[in-house]
MARTIVO-595876 format. One record per residue (C-alpha): chain; residue in three letters; x, y, z. Coordinates in pm, whole numbers, plus 50000, padded with zeros to 5 digits. Layout:
BEGIN
{"A"; "ALA"; {X; Y; Z}}
...
//
This chain:
BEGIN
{"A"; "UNK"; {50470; 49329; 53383}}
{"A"; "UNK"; {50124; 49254; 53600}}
{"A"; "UNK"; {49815; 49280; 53361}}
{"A"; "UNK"; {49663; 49562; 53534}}
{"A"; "UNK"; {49993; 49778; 53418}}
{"A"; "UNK"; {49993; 49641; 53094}}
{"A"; "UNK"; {49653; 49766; 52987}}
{"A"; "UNK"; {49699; 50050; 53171}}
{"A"; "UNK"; {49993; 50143; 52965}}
{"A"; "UNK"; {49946; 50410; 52722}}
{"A"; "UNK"; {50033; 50280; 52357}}
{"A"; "UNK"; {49962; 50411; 51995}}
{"A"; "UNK"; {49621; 50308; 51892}}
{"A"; "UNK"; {49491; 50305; 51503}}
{"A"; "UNK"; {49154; 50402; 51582}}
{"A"; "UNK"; {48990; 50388; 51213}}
{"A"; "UNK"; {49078; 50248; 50872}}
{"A"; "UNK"; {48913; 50394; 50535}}
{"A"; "UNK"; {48980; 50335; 50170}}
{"A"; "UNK"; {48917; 50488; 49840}}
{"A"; "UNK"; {48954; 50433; 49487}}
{"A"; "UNK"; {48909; 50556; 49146}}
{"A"; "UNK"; {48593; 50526; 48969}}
{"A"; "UNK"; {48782; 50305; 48617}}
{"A"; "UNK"; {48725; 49948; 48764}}
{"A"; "UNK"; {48918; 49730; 48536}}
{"A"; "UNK"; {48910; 49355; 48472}}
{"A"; "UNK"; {49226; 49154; 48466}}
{"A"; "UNK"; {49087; 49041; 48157}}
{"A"; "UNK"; {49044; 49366; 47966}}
{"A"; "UNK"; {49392; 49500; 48113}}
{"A"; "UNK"; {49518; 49226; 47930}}
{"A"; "UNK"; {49310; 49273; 47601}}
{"A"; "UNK"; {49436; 49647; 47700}}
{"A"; "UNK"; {49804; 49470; 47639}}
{"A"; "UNK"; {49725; 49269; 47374}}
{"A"; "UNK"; {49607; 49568; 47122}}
{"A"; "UNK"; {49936; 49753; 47198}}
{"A"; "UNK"; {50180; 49753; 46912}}
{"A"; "UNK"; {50562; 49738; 46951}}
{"A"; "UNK"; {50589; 49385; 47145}}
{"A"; "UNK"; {50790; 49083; 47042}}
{"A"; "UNK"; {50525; 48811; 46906}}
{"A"; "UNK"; {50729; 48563; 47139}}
{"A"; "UNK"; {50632; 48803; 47439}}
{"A"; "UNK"; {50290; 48858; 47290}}
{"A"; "UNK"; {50218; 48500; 47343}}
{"A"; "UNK"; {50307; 48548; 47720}}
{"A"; "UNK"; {50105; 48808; 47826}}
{"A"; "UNK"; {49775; 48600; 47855}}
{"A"; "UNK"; {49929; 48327; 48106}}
{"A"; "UNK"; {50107; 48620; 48281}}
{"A"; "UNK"; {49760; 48796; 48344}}
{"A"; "UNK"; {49566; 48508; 48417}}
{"A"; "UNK"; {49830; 48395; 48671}}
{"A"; "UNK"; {49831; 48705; 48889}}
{"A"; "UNK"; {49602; 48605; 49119}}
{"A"; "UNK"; {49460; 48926; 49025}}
{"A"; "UNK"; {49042; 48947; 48914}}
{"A"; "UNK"; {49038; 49361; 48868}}
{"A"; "UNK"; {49191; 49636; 48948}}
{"A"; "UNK"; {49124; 50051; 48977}}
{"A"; "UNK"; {49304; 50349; 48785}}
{"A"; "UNK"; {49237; 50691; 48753}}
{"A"; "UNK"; {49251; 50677; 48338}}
{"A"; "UNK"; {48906; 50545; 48169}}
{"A"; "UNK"; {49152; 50455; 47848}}
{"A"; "UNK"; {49240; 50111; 48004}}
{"A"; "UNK"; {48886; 50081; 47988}}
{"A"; "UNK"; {48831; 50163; 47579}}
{"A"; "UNK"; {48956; 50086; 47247}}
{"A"; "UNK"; {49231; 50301; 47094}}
{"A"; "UNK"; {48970; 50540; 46886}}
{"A"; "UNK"; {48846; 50682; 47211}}
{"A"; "UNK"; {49127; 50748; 47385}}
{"A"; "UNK"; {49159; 51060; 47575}}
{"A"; "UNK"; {49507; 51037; 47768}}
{"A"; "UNK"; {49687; 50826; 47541}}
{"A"; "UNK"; {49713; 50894; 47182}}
{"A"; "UNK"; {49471; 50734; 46938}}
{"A"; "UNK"; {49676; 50432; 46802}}
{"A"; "UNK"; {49765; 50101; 46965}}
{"A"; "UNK"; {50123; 50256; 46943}}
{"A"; "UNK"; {50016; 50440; 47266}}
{"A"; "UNK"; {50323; 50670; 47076}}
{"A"; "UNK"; {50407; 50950; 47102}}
{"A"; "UNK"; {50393; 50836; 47504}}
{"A"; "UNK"; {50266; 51105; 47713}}
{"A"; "UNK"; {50534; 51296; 47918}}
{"A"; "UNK"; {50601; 51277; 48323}}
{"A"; "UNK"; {50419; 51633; 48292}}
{"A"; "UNK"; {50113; 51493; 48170}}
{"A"; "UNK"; {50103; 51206; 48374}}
{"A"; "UNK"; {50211; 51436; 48711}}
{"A"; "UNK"; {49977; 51656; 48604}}
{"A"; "UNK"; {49676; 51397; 48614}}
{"A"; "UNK"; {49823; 51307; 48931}}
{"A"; "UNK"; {49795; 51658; 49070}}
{"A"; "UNK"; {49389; 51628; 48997}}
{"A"; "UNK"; {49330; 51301; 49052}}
{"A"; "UNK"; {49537; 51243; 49378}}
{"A"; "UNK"; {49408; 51515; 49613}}
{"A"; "UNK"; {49066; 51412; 49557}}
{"A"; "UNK"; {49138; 51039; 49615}}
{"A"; "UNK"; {49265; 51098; 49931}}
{"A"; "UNK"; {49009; 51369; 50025}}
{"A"; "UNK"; {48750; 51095; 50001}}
{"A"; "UNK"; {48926; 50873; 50214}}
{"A"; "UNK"; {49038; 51092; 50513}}
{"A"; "UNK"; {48668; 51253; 50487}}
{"A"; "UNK"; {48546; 50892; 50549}}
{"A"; "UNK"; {48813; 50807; 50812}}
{"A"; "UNK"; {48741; 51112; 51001}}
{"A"; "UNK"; {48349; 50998; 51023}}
{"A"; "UNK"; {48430; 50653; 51097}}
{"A"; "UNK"; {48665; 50752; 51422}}
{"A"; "UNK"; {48400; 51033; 51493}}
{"A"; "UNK"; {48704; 51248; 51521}}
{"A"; "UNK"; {48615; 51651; 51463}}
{"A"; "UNK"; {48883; 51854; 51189}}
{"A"; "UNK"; {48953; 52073; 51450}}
{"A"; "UNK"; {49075; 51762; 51675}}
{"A"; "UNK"; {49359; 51668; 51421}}
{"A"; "UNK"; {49718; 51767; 51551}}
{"A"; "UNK"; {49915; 51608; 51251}}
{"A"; "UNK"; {49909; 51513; 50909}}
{"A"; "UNK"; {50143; 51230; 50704}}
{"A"; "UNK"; {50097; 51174; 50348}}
{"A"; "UNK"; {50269; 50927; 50180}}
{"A"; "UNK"; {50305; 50875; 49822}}
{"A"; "UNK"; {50564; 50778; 49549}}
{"A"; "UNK"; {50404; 50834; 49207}}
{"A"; "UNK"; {50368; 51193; 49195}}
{"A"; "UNK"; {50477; 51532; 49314}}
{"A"; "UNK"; {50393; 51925; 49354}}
{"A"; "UNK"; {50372; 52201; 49560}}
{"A"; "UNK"; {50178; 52303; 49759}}
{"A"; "UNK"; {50106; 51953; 49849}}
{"A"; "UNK"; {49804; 51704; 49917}}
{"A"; "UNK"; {49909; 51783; 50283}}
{"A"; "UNK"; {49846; 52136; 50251}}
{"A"; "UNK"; {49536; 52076; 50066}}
{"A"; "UNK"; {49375; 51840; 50284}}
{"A"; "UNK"; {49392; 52065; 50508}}
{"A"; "UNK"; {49237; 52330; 50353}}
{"A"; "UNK"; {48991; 52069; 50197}}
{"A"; "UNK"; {48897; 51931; 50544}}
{"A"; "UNK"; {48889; 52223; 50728}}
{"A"; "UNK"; {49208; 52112; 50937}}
{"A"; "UNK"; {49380; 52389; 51177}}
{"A"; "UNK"; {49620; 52582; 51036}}
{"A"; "UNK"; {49923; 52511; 51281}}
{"A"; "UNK"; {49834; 52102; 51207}}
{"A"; "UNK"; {50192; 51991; 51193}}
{"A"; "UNK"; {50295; 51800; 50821}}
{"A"; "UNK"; {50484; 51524; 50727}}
{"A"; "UNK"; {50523; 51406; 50383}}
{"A"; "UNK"; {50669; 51078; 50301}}
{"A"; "UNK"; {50749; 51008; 49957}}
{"A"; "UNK"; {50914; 50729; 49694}}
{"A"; "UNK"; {50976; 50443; 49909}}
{"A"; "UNK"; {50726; 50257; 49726}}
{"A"; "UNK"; {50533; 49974; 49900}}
{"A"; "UNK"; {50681; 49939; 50236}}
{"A"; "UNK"; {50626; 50322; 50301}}
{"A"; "UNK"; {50325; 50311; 50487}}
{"A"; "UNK"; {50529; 50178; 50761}}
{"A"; "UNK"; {50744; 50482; 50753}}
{"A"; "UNK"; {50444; 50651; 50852}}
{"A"; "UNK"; {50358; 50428; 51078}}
{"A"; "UNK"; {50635; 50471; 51262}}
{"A"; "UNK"; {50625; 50853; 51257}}
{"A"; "UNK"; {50282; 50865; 51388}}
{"A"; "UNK"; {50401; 50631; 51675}}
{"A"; "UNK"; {50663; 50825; 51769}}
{"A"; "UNK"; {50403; 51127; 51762}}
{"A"; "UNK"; {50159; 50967; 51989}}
{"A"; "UNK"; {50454; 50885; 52253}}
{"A"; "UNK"; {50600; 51261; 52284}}
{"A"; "UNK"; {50231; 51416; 52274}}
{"A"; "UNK"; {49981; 51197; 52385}}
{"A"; "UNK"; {49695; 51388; 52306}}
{"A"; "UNK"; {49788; 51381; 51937}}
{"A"; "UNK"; {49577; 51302; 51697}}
{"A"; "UNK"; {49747; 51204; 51354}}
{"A"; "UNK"; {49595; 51169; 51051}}
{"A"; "UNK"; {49769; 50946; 50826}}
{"A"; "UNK"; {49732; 50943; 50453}}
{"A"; "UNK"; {49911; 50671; 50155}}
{"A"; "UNK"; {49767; 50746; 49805}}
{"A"; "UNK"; {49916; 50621; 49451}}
{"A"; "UNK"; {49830; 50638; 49141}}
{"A"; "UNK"; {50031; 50378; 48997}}
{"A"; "UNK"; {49839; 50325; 48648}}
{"A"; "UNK"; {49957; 50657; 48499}}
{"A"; "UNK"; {50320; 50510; 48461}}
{"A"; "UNK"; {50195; 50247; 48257}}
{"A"; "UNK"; {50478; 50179; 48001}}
{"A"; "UNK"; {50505; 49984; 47676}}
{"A"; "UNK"; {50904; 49822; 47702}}
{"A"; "UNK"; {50940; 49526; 47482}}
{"A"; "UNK"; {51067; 49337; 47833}}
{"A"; "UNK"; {50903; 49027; 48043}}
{"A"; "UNK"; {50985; 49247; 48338}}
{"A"; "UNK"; {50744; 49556; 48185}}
{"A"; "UNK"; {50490; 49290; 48139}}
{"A"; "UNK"; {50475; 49197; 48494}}
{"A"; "UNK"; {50472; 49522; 48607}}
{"A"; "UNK"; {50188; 49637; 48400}}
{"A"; "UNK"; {49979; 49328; 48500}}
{"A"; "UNK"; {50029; 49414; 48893}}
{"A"; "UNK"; {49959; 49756; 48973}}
{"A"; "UNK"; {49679; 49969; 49061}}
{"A"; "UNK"; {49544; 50273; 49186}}
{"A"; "UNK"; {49432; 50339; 49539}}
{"A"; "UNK"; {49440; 50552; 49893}}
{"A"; "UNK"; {49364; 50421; 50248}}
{"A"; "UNK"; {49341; 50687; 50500}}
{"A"; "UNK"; {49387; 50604; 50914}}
{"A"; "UNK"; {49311; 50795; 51240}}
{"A"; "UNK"; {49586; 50732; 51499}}
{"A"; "UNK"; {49606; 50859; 51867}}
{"A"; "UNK"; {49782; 50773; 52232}}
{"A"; "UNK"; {49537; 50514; 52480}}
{"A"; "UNK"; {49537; 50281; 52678}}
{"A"; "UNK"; {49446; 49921; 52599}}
{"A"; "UNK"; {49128; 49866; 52762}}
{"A"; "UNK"; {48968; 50196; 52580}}
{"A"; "UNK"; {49084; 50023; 52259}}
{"A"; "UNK"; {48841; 49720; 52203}}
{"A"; "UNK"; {48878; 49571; 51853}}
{"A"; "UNK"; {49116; 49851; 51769}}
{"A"; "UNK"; {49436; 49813; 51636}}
{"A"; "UNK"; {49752; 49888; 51897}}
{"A"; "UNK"; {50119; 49902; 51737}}
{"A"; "UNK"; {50308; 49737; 51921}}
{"A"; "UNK"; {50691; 49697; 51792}}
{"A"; "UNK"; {50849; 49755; 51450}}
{"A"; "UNK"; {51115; 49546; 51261}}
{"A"; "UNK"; {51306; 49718; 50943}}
{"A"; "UNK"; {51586; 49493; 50761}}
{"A"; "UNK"; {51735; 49606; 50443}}
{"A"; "UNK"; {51947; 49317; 50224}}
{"A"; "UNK"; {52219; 49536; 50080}}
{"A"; "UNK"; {52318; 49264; 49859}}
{"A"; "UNK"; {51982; 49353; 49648}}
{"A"; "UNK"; {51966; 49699; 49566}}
{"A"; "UNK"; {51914; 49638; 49208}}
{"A"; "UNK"; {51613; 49375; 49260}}
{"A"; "UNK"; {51356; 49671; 49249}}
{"A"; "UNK"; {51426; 50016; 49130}}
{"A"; "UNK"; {51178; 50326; 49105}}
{"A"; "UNK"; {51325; 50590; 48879}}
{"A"; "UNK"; {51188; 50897; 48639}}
{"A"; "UNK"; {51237; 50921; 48304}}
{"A"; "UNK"; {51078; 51119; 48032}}
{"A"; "UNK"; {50804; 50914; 48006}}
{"A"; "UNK"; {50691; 50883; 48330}}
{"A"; "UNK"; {50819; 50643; 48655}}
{"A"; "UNK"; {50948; 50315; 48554}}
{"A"; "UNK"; {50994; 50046; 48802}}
{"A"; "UNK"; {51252; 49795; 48772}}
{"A"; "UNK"; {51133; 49429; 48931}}
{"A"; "UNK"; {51342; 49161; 48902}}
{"A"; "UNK"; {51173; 48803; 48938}}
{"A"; "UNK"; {51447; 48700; 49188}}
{"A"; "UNK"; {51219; 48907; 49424}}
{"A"; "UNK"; {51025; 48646; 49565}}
{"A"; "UNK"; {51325; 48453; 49641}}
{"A"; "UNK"; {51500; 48708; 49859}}
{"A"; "UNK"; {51184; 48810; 50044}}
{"A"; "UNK"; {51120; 48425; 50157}}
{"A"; "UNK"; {51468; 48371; 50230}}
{"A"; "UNK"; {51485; 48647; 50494}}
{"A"; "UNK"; {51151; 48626; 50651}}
{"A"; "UNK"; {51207; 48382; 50891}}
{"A"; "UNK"; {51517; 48524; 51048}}
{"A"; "UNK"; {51319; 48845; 50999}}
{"A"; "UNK"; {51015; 48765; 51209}}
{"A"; "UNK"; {51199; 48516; 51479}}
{"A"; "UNK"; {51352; 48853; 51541}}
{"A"; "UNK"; {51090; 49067; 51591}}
{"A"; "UNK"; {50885; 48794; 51826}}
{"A"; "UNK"; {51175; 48738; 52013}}
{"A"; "UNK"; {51234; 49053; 52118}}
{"A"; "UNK"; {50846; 49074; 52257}}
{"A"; "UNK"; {50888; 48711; 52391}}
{"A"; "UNK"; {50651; 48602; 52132}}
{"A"; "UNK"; {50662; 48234; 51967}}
{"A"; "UNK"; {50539; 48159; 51600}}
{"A"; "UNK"; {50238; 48030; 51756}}
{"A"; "UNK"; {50143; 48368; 51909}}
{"A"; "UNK"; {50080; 48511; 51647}}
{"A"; "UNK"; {49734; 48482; 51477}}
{"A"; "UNK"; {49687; 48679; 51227}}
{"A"; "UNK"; {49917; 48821; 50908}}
{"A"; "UNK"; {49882; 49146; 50682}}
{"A"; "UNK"; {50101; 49061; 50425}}
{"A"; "UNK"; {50166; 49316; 50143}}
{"A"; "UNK"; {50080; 49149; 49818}}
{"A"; "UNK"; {50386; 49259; 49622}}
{"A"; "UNK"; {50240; 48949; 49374}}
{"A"; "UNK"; {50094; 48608; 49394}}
{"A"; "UNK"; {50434; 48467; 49405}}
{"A"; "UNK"; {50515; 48689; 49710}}
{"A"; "UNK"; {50221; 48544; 49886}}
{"A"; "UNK"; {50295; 48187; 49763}}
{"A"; "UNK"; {50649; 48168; 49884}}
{"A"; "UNK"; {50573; 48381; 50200}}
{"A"; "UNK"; {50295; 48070; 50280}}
{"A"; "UNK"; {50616; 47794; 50224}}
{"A"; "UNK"; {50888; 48021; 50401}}
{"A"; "UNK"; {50658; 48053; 50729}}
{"A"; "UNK"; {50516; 47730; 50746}}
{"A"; "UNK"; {50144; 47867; 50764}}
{"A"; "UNK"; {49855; 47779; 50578}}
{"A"; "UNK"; {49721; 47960; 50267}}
{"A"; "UNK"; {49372; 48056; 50468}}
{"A"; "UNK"; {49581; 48267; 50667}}
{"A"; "UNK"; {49681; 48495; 50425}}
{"A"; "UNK"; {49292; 48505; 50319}}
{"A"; "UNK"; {49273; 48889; 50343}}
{"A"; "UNK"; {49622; 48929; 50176}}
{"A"; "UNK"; {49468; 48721; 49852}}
{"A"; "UNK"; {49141; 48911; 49835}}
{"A"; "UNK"; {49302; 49251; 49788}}
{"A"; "UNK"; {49530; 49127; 49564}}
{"A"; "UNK"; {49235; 48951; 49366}}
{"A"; "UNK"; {49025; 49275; 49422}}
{"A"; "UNK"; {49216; 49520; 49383}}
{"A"; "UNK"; {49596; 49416; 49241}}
{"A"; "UNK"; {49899; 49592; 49396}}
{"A"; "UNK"; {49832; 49923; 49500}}
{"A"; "UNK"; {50202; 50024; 49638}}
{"A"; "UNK"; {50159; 50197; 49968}}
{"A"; "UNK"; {49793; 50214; 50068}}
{"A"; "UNK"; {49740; 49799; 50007}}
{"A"; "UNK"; {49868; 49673; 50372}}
{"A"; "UNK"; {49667; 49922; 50517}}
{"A"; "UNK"; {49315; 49810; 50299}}
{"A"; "UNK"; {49463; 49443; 50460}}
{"A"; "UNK"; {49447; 49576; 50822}}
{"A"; "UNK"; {49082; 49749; 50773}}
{"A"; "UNK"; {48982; 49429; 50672}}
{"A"; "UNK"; {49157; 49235; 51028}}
{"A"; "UNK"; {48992; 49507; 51215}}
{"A"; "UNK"; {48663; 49437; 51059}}
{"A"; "UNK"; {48716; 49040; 51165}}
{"A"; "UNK"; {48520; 48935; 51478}}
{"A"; "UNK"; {48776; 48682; 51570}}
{"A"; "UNK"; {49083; 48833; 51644}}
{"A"; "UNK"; {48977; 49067; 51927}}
{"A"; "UNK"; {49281; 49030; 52165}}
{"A"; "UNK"; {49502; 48841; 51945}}
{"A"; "UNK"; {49864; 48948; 51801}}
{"A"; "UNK"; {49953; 48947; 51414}}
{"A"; "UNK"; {50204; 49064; 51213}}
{"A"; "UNK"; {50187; 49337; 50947}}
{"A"; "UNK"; {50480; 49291; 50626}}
{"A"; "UNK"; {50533; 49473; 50324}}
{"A"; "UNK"; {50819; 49499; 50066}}
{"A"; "UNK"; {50981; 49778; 49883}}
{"A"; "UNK"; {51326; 49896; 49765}}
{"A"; "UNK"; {51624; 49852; 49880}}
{"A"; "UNK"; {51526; 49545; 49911}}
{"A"; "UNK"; {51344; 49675; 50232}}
{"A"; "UNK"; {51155; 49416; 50472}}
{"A"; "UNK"; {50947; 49625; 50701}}
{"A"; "UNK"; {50711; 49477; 50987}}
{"A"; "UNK"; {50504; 49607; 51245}}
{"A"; "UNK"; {50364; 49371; 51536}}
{"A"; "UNK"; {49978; 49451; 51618}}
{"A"; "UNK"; {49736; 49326; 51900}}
{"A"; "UNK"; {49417; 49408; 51881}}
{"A"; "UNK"; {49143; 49583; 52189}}
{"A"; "UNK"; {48969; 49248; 52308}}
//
């Protein structure tokens, strides 16, 4: 295709990128003081959790629940005893959720709304996407009430496909912005992944306690062409592969006691093994090579994911510099954390008309990717 049609082409364009979190900001090293008080743990396990926490890669991280931040005696969602027993009920915790998540990701969309100079009135469609709560009416119909959206804004609600899912809406704002291209979609991931914490005498709870965190990221997406689109991020291509051979490797599922995730440490392994194929595919198809690619939003599903991602690829560790500072700032935030990566490539003043790669991980297990350029 001559260059003239190619940036004359229209494309989907992520105009803006905004993030919010909750006001708790936790240390990794009073989470794990946080772990250490709890009774109702193996002493052999015990003895773990230190190296666990100070291996994460992880410096703090955010939640919606001041407890993490207090001793027992002052507890105000959990019950007053290092038992954390009786454990509060999925009510309780959806019900925090129900406060807590609509004004998360009010804050954000308020601030991406600013940032794009985009009017309420402009906004054509809404996506939320979340997997650690639910009710009805929804943070879609909410936000739209809370922002002053129109009333016929069309809604789309995306919900427990855990971290990969912010592709999903992704994708469904692309496909938007190609059948109406004066769209304007306003796409929204919040979780509040702290409020499942669980006490399970298992290495595997452990883990999962000393990843997660709380957090929304809020983005602006319409139809453009390239050349109105400097330092902007343009979608260009999407990849999905799901290893059927894995379902079991990481589970999602509601009990009484709120969601409990199931992560089995083979997950690193199965991720690195199938990125290669995984990405020659997706470059091939847009007659890309390795090289041609310059930048990488990888979702931090744990330092290990990183790690292994760095040997499988054959790339340095500075190039996954923005994928180790929101893991080290913030932990693993499910959905929103690939897109807090991206704000922070768009905020880069070096990779105005390059190409990178955006990956994150989920269920399933569930590869999804989504090749970027950015407006030079």
């Amino acid at each position: 295709m001559p260059e003239n049609e190619y940036s004359r082409r229209q494309c989907t364009i992520i105009d803006s990128i905004e993030t919010a979190n909750p006001r708790f900001a936790v240390t990794q090293a009073d989470a794990c003081d946080f772990m250490l008080r709890t009774k109702g743990l193996s002493e052999s396990l015990r003895k773990r959790i230190p190296q666990i926490y100070e291996r994460s890669a992880i410096d703090r991280r955010f939640s919606c629940l001041e407890d993490y931040t207090r001793t027992p005696d002052l507890f105000e969602f959990y019950p007053n005893t290092s038992l954390l027993h009786p454990a509060p009920s999925t009510g309780t915790r959806n019900e925090v959720y129900r406060q807590e998540s609509i004004a998360l990701a009010e804050e954000a969309a308020r601030a991406c709304l600013v940032q794009s100079k985009t009017s309420a009135n402009d906004i054509t469609h809404i996506i939320v996407v979340s997997c650690t709560g639910f009710f009805a009416p929804g943070i879609d119909i909410l936000l739209i009430n809370r922002l002053g959206l129109p009333a016929n804004t069309q809604r789309t609600v995306i919900g427990f496909m855990g971290c990969y899912a912010a592709f999903n809406g992704l994708k469904a704002a692309d496909a938007i912005c190609k059948s109406t291209p004066d769209a304007r979609v306003l796409l929204v991931c919040v979780e509040l992944c702290t409020l499942h914490f669980q006490i399970e005498d298992t290495l595997e709870s452990v883990i999962v306690n000393a990843l997660f965190s709380d957090g929304c990221a809020a983005c602006l997406l319409k139809a453009g062409g390239r050349t109105e689109s400097p330092g902007k991020l343009i979608i260009r291509d999407f990849e999905c592969h799901l290893d059927s051979h894995s379902l079991d490797a990481m589970s999602w599922t509601i009990g009484d006691t709120g969601f409990k995730m199931g992560l089995s440490p083979k997950v690193p392994d199965i991720i690195s093994s199938a990125l290669p194929s995984f990405v020659a595919t997706l470059a091939n198809r847009n007659s890309l090579s390795r090289e041609d690619i310059f930048f990488w939003a990888v979702h931090p599903g744990g330092r290990q994911v990183l790690d292994r991602t760095v040997v499988a690829m054959d790339i340095g560790p500075e190039v996954l510099e923005e994928s180790y500072s929101i893991l080290r700032e913030y932990g693993n935030m499910s959905s929103p954390t690939v897109l807090f990566i991206l704000k922070r490539i768009m905020e880069r003043s070096d990779t105005k008309g390059s190409q990178g790669l955006a990956l994150a991980f989920g269920p399933g297990l569930t590869i999804e990717g989504c090749l970027l350029e950015v407006g030079g």
